[in-house]
C-alpha positions as CSV (number, residue, x, y, z in Angstrom):
1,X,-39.6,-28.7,-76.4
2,X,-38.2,-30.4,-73.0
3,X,-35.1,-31.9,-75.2
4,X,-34.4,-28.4,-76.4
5,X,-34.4,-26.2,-73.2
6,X,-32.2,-29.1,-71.8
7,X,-29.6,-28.8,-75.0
8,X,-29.9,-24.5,-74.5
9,X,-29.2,-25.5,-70.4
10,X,-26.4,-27.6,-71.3
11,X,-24.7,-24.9,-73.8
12,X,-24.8,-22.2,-71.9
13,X,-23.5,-24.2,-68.7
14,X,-20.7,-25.2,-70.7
15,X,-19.9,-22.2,-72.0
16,X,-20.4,-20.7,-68.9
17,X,-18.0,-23.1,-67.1
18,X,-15.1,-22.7,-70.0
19,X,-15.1,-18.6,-69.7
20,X,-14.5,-18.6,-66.2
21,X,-12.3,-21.6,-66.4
22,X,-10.2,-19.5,-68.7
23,X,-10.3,-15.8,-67.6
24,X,-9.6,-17.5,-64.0
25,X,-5.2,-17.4,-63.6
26,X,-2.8,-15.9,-64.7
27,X,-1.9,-18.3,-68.1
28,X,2.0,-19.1,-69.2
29,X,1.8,-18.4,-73.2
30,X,5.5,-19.6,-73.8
31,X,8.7,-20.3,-72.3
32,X,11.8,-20.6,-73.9
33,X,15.1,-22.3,-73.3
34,X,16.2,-26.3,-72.9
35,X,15.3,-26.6,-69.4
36,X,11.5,-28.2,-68.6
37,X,9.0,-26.1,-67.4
38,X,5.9,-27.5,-65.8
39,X,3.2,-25.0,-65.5
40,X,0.3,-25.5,-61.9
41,X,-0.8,-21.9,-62.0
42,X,-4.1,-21.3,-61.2
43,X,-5.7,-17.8,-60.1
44,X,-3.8,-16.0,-58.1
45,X,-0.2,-17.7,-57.7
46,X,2.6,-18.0,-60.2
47,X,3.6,-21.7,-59.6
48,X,5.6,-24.1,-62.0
49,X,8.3,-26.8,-61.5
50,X,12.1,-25.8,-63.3
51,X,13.7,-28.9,-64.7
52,X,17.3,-28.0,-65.2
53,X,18.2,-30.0,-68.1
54,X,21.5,-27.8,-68.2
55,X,22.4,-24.7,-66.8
56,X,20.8,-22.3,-69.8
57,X,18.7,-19.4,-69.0
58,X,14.9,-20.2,-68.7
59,X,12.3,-17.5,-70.0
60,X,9.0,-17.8,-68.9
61,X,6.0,-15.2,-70.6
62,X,2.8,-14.8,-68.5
63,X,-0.2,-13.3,-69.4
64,X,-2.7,-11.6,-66.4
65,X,-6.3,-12.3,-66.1
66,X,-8.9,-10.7,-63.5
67,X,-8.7,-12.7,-61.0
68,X,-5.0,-12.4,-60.5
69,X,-5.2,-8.7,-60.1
70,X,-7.5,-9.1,-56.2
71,X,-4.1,-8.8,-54.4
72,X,-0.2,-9.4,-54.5
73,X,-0.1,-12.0,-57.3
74,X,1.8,-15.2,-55.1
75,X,5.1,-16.9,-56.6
76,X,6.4,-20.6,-55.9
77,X,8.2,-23.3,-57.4
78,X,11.2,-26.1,-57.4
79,X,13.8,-25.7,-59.1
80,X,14.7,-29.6,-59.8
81,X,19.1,-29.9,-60.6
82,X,18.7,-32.9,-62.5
83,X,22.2,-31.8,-64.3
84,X,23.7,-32.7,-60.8
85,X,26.6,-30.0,-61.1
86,X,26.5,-27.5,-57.8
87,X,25.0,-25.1,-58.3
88,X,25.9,-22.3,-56.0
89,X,23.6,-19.2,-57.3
90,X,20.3,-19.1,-59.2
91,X,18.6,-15.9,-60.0
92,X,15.0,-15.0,-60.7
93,X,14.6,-12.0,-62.7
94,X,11.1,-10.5,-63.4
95,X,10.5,-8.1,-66.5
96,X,7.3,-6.4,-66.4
97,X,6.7,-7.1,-62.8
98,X,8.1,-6.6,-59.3
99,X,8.3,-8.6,-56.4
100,X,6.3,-7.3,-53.4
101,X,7.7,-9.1,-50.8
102,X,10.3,-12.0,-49.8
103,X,9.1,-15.7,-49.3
104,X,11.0,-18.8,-48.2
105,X,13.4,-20.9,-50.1
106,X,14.7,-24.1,-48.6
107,X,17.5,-26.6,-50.1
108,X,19.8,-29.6,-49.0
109,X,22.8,-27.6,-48.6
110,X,21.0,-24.2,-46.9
111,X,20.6,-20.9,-48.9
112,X,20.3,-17.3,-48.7
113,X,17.8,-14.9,-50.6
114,X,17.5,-11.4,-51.5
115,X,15.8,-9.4,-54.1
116,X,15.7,-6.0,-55.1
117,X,12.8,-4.8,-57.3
118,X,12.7,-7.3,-60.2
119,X,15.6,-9.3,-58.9
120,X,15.9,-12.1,-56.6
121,X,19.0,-14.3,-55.9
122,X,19.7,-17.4,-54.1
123,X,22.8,-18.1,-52.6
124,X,23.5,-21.5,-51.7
125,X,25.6,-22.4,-49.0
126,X,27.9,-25.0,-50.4
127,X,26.9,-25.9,-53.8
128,X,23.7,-27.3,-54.2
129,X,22.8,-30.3,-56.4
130,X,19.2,-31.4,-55.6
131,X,16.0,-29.6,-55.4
132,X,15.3,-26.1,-54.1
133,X,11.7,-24.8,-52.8
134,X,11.2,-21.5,-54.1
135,X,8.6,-20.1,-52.2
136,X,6.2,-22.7,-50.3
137,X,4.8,-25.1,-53.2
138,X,4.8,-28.2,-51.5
139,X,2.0,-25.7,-48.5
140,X,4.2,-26.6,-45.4
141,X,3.8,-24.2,-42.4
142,X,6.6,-22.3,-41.5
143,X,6.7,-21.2,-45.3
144,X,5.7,-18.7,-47.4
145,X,5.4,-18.1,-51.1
146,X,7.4,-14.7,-52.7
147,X,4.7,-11.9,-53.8
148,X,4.5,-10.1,-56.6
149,X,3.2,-6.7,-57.2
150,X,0.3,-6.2,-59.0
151,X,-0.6,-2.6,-58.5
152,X,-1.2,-1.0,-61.8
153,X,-1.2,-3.9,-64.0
154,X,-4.7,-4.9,-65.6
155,X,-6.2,-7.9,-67.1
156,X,-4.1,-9.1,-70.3
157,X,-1.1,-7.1,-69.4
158,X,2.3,-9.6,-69.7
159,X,5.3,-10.3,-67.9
160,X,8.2,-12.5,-68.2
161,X,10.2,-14.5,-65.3
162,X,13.7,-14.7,-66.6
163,X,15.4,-18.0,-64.6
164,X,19.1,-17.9,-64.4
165,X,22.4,-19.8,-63.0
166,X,25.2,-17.5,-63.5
167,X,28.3,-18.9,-65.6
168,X,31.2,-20.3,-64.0
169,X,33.4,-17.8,-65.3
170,X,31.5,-14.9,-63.8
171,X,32.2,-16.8,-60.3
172,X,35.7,-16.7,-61.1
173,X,35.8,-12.9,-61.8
174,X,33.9,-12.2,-58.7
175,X,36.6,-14.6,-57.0
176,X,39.4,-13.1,-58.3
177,X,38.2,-9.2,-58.2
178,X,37.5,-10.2,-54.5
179,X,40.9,-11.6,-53.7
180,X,42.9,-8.7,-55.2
181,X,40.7,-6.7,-53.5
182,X,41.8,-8.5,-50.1
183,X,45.3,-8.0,-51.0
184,X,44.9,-4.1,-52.3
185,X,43.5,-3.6,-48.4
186,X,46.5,-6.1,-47.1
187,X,48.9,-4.0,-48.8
188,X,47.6,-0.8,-47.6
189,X,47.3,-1.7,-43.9
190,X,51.0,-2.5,-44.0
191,X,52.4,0.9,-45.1
C-alpha cells in the first residue's frame, strides 16, 4: 500500500511539475529563414540569440501562455553578424503584437533606435560588423529590455517577430532620392 501512494505521489508531482513547466512562457513554435535562432524565453520575456548566417529575413512565430499576459511582455536579444559585412540597419518588425515601450540597444560602432507601433529600427552609426544587444540580455544596469504590449491578447493567441536587414539596393535609392533631393532644394535657393 506504502509503494503505491508513493508511485500516485510521484505521478501527480510529475505531472504537476510538466503542466506548469509548459503553460509557464511564452513558447517559439517555428522560425523560418537561414539565419540561427536560439530560443532562452521563459515567462514573461521574449529573449533569443539571431545568428546571421546571411543577411535573409528571419521569422520568428510565438505562441502566449498565462503567465506572459501579468504585464508588458519584455523583449531582448543579440543579434550576432557572423557574415561580417556592415551592417548599417536592422529592423524588428512585430505582427500580431505591438511594442509598448523603447529599451536599449548597444553595438561596437554606436546605434540609434526608434519604433513606431510594430516597428523598430536600428541605425548603426558606421556600419556595424559584430554583435548588437537588443534590449538588456546580457542584465547590465544602465539597460533595459524593449516591452511589448500585451493588452487584449489571451493565453494561446500568436504573434510573429519578423527580423530584417534591408537590401543594399534600397540604401542606394534612399541615397540617391536623398541627393537629388539636396540638389532640387540647391537649385531652388539659387533662383
Amino acid at each position: 500500500m506504502t509503494m503505491n501512494k508513493l508511485v500516485a505521489a510521484t505521478a501527480v508531482a510529475l505531472s504537476a511539475l510538466t503542466f506548469s513547466h509548459s503553460a509557464s512562457a511564452v513558447v517559439l513554435t517555428s522560425s523560418s529563414g537561414a539565419n540561427i535562432v536560439t530560443n532562452y524565453s521563459e515567462a514573461g520575456v521574449v529573449s533569443f540569440d539571431l545568428d546571421l548566417v546571411d543577411f535573409s529575413t528571419t521569422t520568428l512565430n510565438f505562441v502566449l501562455e498565462e503567465a506572459d499576459l501579468a504585464g508588458p511582455l519584455s523583449f531582448n536579444a543579440i543579434i550576432r553578424n557572423l557574415v561580417g559585412l556592415s551592417m548599417y540597419q536592422f529592423n524588428f518588425g512585430l505582427q500580431g503584437i505591438g511594442y509598448a515601450t523603447a529599451g536599449s540597444v548597444s553595438s561596437f560602432s554606436g546605434a540609434a533606435a526608434s519604433y513606431s507601433g510594430n516597428y523598430a529600427v536600428i541605425k548603426f552609426a558606421n556600419g556595424e560588423t559584430a554583435d548588437t544587444l537588443f534590449g538588456n540580455p546580457t542584465m547590465l544596469d544602465g539597460r533595459s529590455d524593449w516591452l511589448l504590449d500585451t493588452s487584449g491578447m489571451r493565453a494561446g493567441d500568436t504573434f510573429s517577430i519578423v527580423a530584417e536587414v534591408p537590401e543594399p539596393r534600397e540604401w542606394l535609392l534612399l541615397a540617391t532620392g536623398l541627393f537629388l533631393l539636396g540638389a532640387t532644394r540647391r537649385l531652388q535657393q539659387r533662383r
